[in-house]
Backbone bond lengths (Angstrom), bond angles and torsions (degrees), N, CA, C in turn:
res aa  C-N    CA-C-N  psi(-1)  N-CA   C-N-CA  omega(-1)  CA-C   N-CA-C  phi
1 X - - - 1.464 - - 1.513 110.54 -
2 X 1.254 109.00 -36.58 1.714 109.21 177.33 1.521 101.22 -75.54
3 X 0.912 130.51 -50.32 1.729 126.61 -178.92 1.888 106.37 -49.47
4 X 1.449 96.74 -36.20 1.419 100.31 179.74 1.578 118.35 -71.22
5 X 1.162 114.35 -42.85 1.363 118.06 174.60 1.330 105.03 -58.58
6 X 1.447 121.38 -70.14 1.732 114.73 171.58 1.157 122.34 -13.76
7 X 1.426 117.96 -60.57 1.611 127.36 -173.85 1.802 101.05 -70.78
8 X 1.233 124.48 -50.35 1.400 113.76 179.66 1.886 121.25 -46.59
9 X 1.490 84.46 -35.68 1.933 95.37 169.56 1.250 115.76 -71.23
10 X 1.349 118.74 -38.33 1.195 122.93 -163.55 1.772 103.00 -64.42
11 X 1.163 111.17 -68.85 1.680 125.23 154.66 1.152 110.79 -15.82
12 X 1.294 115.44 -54.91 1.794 115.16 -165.74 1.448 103.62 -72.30
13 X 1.416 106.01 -30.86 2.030 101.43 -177.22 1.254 111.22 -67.00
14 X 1.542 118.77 -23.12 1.306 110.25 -133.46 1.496 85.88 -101.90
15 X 1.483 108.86 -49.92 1.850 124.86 156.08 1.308 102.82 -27.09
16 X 1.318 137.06 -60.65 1.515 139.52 -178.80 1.615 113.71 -31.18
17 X 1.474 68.69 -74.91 1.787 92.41 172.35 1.274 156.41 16.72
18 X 1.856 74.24 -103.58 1.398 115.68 162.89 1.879 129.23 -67.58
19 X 1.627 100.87 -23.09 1.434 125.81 -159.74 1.708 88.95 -128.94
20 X 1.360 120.60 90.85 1.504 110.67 175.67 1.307 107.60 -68.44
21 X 1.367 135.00 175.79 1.475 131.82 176.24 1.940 111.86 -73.82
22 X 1.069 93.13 147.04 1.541 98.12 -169.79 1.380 117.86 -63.60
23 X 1.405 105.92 -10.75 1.964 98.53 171.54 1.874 107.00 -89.49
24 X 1.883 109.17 -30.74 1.153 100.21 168.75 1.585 123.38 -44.99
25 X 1.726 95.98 -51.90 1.970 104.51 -167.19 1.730 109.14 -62.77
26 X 1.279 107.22 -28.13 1.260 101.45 -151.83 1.520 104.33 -100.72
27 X 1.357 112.54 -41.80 1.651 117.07 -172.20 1.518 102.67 -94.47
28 X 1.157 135.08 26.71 1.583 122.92 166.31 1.959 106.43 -121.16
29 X 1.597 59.61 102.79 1.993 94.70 -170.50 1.480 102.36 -74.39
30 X 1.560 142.02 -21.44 1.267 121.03 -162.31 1.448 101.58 -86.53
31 X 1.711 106.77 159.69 1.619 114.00 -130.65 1.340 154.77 -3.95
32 X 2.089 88.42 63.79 1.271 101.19 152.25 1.732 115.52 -87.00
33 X 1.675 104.58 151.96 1.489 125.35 142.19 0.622 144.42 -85.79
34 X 1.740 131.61 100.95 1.802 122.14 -158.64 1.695 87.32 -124.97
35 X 1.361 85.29 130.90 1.724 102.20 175.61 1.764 92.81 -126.88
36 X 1.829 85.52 134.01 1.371 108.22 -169.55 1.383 103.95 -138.05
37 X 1.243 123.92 145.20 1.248 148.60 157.38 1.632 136.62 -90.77
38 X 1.324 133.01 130.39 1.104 133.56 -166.17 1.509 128.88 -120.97
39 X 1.288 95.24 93.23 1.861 87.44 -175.09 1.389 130.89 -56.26
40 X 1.450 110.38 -29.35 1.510 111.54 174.93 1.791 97.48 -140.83
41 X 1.595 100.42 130.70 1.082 85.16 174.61 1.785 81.33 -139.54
42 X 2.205 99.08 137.36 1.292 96.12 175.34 1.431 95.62 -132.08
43 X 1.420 85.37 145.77 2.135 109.57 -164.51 1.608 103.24 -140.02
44 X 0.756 113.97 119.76 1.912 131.26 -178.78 1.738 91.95 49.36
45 X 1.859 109.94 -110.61 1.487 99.77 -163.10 1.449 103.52 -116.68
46 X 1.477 127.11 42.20 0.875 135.89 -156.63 1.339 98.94 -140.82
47 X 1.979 111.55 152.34 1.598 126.69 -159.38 1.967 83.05 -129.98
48 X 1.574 93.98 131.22 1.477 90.27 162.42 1.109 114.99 -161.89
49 X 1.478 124.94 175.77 1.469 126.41 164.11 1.342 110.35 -124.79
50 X 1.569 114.35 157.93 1.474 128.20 179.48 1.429 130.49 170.70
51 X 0.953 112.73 -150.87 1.425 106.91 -136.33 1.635 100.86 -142.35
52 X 1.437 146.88 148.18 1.390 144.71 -170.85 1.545 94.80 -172.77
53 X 1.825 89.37 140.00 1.891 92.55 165.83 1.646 94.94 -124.45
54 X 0.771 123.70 -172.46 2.082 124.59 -161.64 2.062 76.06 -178.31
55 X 1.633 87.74 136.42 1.556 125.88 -177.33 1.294 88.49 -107.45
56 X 1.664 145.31 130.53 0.795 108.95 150.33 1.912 104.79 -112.05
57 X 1.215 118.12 115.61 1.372 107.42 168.81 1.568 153.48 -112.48
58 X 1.219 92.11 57.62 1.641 130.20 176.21 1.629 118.47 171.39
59 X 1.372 106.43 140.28 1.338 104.17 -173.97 1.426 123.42 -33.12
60 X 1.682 126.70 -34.92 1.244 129.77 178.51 0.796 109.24 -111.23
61 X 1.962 154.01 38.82 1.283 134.08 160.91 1.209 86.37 -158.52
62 X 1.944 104.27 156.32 1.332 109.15 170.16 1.487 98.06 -154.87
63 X 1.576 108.93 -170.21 1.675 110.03 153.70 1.096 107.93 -154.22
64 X 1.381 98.53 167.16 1.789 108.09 -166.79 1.728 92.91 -152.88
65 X 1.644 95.84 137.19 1.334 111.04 -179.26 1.955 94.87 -107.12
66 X 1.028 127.53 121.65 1.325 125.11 164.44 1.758 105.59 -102.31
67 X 1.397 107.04 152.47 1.446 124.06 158.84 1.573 133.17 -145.51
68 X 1.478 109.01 115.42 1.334 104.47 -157.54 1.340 110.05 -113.27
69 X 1.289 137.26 134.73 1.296 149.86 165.16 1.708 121.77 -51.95
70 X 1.279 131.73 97.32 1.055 118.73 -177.88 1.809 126.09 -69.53
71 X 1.173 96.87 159.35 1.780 78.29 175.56 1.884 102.71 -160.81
72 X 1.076 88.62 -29.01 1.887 91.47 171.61 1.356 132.93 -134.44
73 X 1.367 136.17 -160.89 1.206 129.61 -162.29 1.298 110.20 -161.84
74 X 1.682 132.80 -179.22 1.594 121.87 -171.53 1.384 110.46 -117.13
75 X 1.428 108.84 18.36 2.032 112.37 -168.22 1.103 80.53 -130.77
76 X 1.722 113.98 152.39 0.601 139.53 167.65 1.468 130.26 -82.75
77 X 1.244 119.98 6.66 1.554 127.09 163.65 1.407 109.29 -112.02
78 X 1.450 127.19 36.76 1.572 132.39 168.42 1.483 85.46 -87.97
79 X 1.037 116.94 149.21 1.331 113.94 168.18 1.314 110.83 -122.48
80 X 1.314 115.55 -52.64 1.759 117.63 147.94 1.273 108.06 -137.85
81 X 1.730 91.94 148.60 1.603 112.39 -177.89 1.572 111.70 -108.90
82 X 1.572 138.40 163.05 1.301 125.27 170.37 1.246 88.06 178.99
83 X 1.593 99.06 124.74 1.833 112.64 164.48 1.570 102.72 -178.67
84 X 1.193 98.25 -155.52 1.831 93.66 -159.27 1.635 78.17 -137.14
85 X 1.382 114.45 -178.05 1.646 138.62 -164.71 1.328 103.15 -166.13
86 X 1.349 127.11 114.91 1.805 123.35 177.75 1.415 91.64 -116.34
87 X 1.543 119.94 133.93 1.698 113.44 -169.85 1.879 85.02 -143.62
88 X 0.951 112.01 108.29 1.480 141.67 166.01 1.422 124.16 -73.91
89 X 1.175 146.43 102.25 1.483 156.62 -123.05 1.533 113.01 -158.91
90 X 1.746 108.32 125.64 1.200 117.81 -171.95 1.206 83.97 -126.25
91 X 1.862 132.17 129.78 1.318 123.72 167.92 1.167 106.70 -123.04
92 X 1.753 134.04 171.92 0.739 154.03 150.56 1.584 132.40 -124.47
93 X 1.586 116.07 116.52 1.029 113.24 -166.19 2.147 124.62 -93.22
94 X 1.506 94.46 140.17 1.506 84.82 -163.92 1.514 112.86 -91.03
95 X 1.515 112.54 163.17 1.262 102.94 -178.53 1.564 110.49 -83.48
96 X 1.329 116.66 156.10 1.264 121.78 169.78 1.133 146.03 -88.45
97 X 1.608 100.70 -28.39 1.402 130.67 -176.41 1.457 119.07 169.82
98 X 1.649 102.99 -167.63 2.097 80.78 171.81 1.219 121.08 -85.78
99 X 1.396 107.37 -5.16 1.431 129.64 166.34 1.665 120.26 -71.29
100 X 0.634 120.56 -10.94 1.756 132.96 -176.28 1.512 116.68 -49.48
101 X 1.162 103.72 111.27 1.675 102.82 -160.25 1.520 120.45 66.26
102 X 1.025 101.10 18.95 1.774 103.82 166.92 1.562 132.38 -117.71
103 X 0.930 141.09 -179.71 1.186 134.36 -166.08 1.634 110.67 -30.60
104 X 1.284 110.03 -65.73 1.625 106.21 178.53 1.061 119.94 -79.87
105 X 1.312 135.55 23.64 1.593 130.73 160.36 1.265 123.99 -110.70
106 X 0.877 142.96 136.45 1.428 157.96 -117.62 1.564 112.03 -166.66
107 X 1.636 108.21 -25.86 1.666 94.75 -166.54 1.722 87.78 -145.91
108 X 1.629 122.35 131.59 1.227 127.65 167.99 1.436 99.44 -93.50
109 X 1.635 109.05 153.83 1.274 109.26 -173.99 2.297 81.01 -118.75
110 X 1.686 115.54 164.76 0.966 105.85 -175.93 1.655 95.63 -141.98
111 X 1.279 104.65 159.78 2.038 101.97 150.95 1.489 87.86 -109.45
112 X 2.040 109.03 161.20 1.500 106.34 169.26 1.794 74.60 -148.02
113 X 1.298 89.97 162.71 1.211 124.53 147.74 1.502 137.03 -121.55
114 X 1.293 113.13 114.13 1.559 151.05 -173.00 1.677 121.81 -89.87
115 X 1.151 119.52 106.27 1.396 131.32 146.81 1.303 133.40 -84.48
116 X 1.447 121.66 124.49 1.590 116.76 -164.88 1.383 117.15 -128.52
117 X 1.295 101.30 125.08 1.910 100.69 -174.88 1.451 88.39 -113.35
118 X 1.499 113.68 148.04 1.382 145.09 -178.99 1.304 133.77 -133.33
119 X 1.352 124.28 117.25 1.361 105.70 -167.86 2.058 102.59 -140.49
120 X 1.476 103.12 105.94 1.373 94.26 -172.90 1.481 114.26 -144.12
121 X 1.708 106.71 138.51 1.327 117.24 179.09 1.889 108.94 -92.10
122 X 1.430 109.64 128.60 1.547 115.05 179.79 1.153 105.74 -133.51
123 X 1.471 111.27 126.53 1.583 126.07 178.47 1.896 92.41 -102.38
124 X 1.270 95.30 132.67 1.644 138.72 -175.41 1.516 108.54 -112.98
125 X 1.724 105.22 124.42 1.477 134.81 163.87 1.184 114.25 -145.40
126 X 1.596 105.17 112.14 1.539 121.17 -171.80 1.516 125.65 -147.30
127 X 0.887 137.29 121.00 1.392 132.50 173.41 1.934 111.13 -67.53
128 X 1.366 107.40 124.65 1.718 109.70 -163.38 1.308 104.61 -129.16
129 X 1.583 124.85 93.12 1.164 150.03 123.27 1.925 107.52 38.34
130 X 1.409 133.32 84.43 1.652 100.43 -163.52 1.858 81.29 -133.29
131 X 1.410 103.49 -178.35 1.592 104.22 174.52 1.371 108.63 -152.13
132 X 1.133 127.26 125.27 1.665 122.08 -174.76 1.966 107.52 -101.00
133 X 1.378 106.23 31.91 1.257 82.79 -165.73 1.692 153.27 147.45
134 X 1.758 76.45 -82.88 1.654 107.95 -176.43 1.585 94.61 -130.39
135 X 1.251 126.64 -7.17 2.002 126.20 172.74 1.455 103.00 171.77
136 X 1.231 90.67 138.63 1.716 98.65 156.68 1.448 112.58 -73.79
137 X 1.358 101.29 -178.46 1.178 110.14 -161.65 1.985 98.85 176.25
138 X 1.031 119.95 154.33 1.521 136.41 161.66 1.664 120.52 -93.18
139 X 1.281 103.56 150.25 1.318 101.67 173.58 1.449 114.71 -142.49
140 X 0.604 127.30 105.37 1.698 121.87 164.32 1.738 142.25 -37.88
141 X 1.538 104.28 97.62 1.646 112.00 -154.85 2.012 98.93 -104.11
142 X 0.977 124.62 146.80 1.717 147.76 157.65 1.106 110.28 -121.98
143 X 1.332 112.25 115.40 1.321 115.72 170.37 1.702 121.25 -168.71
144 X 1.458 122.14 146.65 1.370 109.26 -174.25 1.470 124.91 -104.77
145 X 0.733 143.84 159.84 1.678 147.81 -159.76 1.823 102.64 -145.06
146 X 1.651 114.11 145.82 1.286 96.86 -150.08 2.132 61.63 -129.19
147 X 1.103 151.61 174.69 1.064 156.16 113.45 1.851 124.46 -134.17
148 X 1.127 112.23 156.31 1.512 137.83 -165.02 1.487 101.41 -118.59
149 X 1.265 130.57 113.90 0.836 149.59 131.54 1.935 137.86 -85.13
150 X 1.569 89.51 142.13 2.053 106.94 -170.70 1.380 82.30 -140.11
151 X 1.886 104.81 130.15 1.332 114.03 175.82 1.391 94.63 -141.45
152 X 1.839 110.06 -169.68 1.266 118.52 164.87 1.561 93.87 -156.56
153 X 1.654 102.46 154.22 1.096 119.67 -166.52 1.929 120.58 -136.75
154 X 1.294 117.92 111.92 1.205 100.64 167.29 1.156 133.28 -100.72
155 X 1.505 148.95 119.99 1.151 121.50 -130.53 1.474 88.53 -150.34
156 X 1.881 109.63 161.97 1.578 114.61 -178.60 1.492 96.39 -137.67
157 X 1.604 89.27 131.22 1.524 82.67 176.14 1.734 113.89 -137.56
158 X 1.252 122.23 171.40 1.273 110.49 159.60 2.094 120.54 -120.92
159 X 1.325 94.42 156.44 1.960 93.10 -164.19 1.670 98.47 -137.61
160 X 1.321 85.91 113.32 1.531 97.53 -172.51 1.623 117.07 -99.01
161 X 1.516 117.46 146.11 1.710 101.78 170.24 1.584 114.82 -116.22
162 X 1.031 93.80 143.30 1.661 97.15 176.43 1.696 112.32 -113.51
163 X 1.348 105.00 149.19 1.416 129.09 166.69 1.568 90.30 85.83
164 X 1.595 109.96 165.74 1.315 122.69 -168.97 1.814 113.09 -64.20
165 X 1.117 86.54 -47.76 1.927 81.33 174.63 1.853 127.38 -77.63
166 X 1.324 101.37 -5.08 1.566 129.12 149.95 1.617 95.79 79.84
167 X 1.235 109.03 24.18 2.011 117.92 176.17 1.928 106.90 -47.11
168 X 1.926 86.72 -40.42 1.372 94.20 -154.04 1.831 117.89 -79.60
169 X 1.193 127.14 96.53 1.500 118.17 169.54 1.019 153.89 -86.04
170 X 1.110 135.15 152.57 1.412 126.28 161.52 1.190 123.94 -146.65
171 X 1.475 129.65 142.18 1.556 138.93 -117.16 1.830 85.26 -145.36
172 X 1.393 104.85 124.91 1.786 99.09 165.32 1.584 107.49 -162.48
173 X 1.410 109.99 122.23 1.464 112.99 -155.12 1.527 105.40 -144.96
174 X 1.300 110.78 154.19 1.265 104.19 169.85 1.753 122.52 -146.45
175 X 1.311 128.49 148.15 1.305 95.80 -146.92 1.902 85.82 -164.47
176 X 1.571 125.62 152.03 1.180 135.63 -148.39 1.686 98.48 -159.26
177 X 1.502 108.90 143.45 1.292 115.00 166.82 1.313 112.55 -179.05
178 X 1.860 126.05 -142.62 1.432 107.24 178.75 1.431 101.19 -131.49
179 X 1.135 111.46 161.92 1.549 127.16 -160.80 1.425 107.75 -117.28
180 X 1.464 147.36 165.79 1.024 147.44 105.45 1.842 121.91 -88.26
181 X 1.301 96.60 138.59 1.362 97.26 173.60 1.962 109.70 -137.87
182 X 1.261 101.60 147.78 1.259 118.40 172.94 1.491 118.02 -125.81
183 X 1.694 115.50 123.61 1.413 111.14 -170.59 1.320 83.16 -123.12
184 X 1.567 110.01 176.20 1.400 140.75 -175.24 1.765 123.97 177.60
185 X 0.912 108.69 139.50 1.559 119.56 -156.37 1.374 98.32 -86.20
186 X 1.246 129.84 113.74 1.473 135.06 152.19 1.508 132.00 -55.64
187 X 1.245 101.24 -31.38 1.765 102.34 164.78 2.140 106.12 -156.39
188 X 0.772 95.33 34.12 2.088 113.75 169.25 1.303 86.43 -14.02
189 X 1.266 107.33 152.86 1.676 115.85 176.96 1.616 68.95 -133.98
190 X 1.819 99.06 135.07 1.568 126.29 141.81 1.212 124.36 -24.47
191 X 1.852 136.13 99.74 1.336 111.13 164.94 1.353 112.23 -138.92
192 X 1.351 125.78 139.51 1.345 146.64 -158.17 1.782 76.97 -66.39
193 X 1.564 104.74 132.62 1.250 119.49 175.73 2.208 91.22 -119.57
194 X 1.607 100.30 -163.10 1.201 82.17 -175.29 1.625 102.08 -106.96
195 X 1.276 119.51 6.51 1.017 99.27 172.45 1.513 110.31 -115.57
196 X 1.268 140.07 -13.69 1.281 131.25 157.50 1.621 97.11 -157.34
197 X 1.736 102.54 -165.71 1.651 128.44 -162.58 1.900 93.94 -85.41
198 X 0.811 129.69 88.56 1.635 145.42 177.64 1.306 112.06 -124.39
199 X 1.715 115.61 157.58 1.425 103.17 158.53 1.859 97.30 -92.38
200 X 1.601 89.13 142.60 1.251 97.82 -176.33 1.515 104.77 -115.87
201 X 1.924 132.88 133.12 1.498 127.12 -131.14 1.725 68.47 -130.76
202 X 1.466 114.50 -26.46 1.942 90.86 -149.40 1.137 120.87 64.90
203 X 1.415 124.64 79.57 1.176 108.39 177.07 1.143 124.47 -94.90
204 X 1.328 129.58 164.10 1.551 119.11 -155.88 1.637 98.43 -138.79
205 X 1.296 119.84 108.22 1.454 135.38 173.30 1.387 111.24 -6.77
206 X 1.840 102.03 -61.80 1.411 110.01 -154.01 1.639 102.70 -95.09
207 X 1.471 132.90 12.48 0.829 132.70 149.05 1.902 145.64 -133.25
208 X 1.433 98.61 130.67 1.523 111.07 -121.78 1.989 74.17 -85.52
209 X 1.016 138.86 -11.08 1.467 125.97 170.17 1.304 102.14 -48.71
210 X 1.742 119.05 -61.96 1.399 114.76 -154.31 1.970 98.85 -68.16
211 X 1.019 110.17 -47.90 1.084 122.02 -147.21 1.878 120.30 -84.75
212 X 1.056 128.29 134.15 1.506 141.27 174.95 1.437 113.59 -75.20
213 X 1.538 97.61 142.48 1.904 93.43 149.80 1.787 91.77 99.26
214 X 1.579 110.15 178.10 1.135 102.85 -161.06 1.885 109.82 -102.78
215 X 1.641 116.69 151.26 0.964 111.32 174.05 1.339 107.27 -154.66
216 X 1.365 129.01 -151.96 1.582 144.84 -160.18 1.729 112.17 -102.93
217 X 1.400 108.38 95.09 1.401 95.93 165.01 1.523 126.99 -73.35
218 X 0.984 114.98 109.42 1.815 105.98 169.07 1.546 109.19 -98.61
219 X 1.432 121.56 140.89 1.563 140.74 -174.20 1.564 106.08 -129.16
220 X 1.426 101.79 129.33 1.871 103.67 165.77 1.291 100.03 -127.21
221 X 1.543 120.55 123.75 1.567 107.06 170.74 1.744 105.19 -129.78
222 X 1.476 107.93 164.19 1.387 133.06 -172.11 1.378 96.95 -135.56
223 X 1.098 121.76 118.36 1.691 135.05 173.12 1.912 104.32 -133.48
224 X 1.203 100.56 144.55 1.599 109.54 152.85 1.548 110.54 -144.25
225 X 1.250 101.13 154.24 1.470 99.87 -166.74 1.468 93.57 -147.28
226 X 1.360 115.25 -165.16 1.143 152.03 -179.20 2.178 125.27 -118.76
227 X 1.014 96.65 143.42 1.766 87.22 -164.88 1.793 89.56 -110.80
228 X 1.496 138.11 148.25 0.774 147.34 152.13 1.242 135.03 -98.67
C-alpha cells in the first residue's frame, strides 16, 4: 500500500507537469500577437475602417500600431472623403483584482497612449452664406481641401477574450487629446466673401478638414481580433 501510494504521487506530478493548470496555459498573454480588425473606426471628423496588430510583451504592457482607411465624414456637404490614419500605441494593462488574469477574468481593462498622423483629401459642396452690402444672398462653392494632421491621445480601454483558449477578442476603447491640423485647398474656387475677393472655405469649428490650428481629438474604437 505504501509503494502504491508512491506511484499514485508519482503520476500526479508528472500529470501536473505535463498539463500546466488551465489559468497558467491559457491567461499568460506575454508574447502574444493579436491582429484585429475594425469595422468602424471614428476619430475627430472622420468615418473609417481598419486594421491593428498589438505585441503584447509582458503581462502589463504592449503596443499596437493601427491603420485605418478613410472614407467618410460627419457634414453633410463632404461629398467624398479619402486618406489614411497611422495611430501608434503604447499600453498599459491594469490590474483588476487578485484574480486578474485568472480563472474568473475574462476582460483586461488598459490606459494607452496614442499618436496620430493623418492625411486626407475632401471634396466640398455647399451653399455659403455671403453679403455684398446692399443683401445677402448664397452662393454655391466646390472645392477640395487636402489637410495633415499630428495629434496625441490618452485613451482607456477595455480587451476582452472569448472562448476557453482565449484566441477570440474584442478590443473597445475610447480615448481624447490635442491635435494639430493643417488644411489647404487643392483647387479653391474664388468667392466674393463680405469683406473682400478670397477663397472663402467656411470654416466650421467642429470640423477639423476645413479648419487650422490646434484642437481636441476625440476617438471611439470597436476592434475584434484574433490572439496568436
Amino acid at each position: 500500500m505504501r509503494w502504491l501510494s508512491i506511484i499514485k504521487l508519482l503520476v500526479v506530478i508528472v500529470v501536473v507537469s505535463a498539463n500546466p493548470s488551465q489559468a497558467q496555459r491559457l491567461y499568460n498573454y506575454s508574447g502574444s500577437l493579436i491582429a484585429k480588425v475594425s469595422p468602424l473606426a471614428l476619430s475627430d471628423s472622420d468615418i473609417g475602417t481598419g486594421a491593428a496588430l498589438e505585441y503584447r510583451f509582458s503581462h502589463v504592457a504592449s503596443t499596437q500600431l493601427a491603420v485605418d482607411y478613410i472614407y467618410g465624414g460627419n457634414e453633410p456637404e463632404m461629398v467624398k472623403v479619402s486618406g489614411i490614419r497611422l495611430r501608434p500605441e503604447i499600453r498599459a494593462y491594469l490590474p483588476n483584482s487578485k484574480k486578474h488574469r485568472g480563472a474568473e477574468s475574462h476582460v483586461d481593462a488598459y490606459l494607452g497612449v496614442e499618436l496620430a498622423f493623418k492625411y486626407v483629401k475632401t471634396n466640398f459642396e455647399e451653399w455659403i452664406g455671403l453679403n455684398n452690402n446692399y443683401a445677402s444672398y448664397k452662393q454655391f462653392a466646390a472645392y477640395n481641401t487636402r489637410n495633415v494632421m499630428l495629434g496625441s491621445m490618452l485613451k482607456f480601454g477595455v480587451q476582452g477574450y472569448i472562448t476557453s483558449a482565449r484566441n477570440i477578442v474584442f478590443d473597445i476603447a475610447v480615448g481624447a487629446g490635442p491635435g494639430f491640423n493643417n488644411v489647404s485647398g487643392t483647387d479653391g474656387r474664388k468667392i466674393l466673401n463680405q469683406n473682400n475677393n478670397e477663397d472663402y472655405f467656411n470654416p466650421n469649428p467642429f470640423s477639423e478638414n476645413k479648419r487650422n490650428g490646434l484642437y481636441a481629438l476625440v476617438s471611439i474604437d470597436f476592434r475584434v481580433g484574433y490572439r496568436f
